[in-house]
Structures are given as structure tokens and as C-alpha cells.
C-alpha positions in Angstrom: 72.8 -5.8 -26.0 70.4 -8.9 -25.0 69.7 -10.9 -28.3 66.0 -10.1 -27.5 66.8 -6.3 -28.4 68.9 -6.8 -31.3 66.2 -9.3 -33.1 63.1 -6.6 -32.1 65.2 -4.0 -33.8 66.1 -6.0 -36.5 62.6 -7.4 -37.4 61.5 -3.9 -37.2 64.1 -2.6 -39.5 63.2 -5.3 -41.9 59.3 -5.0 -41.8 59.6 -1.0 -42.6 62.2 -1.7 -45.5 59.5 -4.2 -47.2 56.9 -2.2 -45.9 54.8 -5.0 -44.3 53.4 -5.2 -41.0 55.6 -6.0 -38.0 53.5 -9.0 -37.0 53.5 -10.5 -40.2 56.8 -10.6 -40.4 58.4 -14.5 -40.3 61.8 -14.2 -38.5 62.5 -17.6 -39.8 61.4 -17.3 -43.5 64.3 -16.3 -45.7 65.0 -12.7 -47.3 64.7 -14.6 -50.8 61.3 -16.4 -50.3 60.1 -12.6 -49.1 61.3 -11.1 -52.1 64.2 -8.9 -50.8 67.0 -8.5 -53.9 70.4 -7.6 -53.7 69.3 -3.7 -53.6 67.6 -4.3 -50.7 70.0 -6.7 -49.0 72.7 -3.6 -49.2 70.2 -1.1 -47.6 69.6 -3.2 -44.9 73.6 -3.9 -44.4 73.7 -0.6 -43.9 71.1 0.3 -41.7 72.3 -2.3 -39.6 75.6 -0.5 -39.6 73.6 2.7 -38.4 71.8 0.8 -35.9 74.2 -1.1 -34.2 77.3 1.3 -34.2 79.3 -1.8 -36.5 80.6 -1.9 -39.8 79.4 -5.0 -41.8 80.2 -6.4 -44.8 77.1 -5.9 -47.7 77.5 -9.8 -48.4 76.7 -10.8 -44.6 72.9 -10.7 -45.0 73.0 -13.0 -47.9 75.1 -15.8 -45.7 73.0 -14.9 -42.9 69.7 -14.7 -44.4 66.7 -14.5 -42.0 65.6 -12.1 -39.3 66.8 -14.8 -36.9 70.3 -15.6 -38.3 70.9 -12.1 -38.8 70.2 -11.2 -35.0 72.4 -14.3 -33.9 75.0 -12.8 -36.0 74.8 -9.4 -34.8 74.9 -10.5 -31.5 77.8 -12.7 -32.0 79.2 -9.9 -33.7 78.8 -7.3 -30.8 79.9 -9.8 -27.9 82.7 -10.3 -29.1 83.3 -6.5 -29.6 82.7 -5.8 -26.1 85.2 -8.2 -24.4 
């Protein structure tokens, strides 16, 4: 999946679990300066998981903890399941 994809997915994911709007949404600003706790961390974890077909562990989206990092991540993540 093209990185493009995975970060419109992921930013849209992210906007409808803080319910704010799409375009309003920072991909750089981090989950803790938008107010996104740990509850919030795990459901997007797993949505992630449902998204994307992958499992992940709950902690990766504090280590990786923007829109951007997280879609860099995922991508990684699914490149390297693919070869």
C-alpha cells in the first residue's frame, strides 16, 4: 500500500476517534499536545489492527506518536510483510 494511502486512512481514523474535522487535523502535532490518553492510544492500536490486516503492539502509538510517524511506521511495517 503507497504511504499516501496508509497516512489518508490513518489521519481519517484519527480525526473520527477525536471527533474533529479531517482538515484540522495536524499530521505532525503529537497525540499528547491533541489530548489523546492512553484509552485512546489503545483504540486507535486497534483500529489500526482492523484497518491494515496487522497485529500491533498497544505501546507503538505512544513511540510513534503523530499521524505522520505512525503512517511511516505502518508502512515500514507492511513492506516488510510483503517481501
Amino acid at each position: 500500500m503507497h504511504i499516501d494511502h496508509i497516512t489518508a486512512a490513518v489521519t481519517e481514523t484519527v480525526a473520527g476517534l477525536l471527533e474533529v474535522d479531517l482538515a484540522a487535523l495536524d499530521i505532525e502535532r503529537s497525540f499528547h499536545d491533541m489530548g489523546v490518553d492512553s484509552v485512546l492510544i489503545v483504540g486507535l492500536s486497534a483500529e489500526f489492527e482492523d484497518l491494515f490486516g496487522i497485529s500491533l503492539d498497544p505501546e507503538f502509538a505512544y513511540q510513534h506518536d503523530t499521524v505522520s510517524k505512525i503512517s511511516q511506521h505502518l508502512h515500514t511495517v507492511m513492506t516488510a510483510g510483503a517481501n
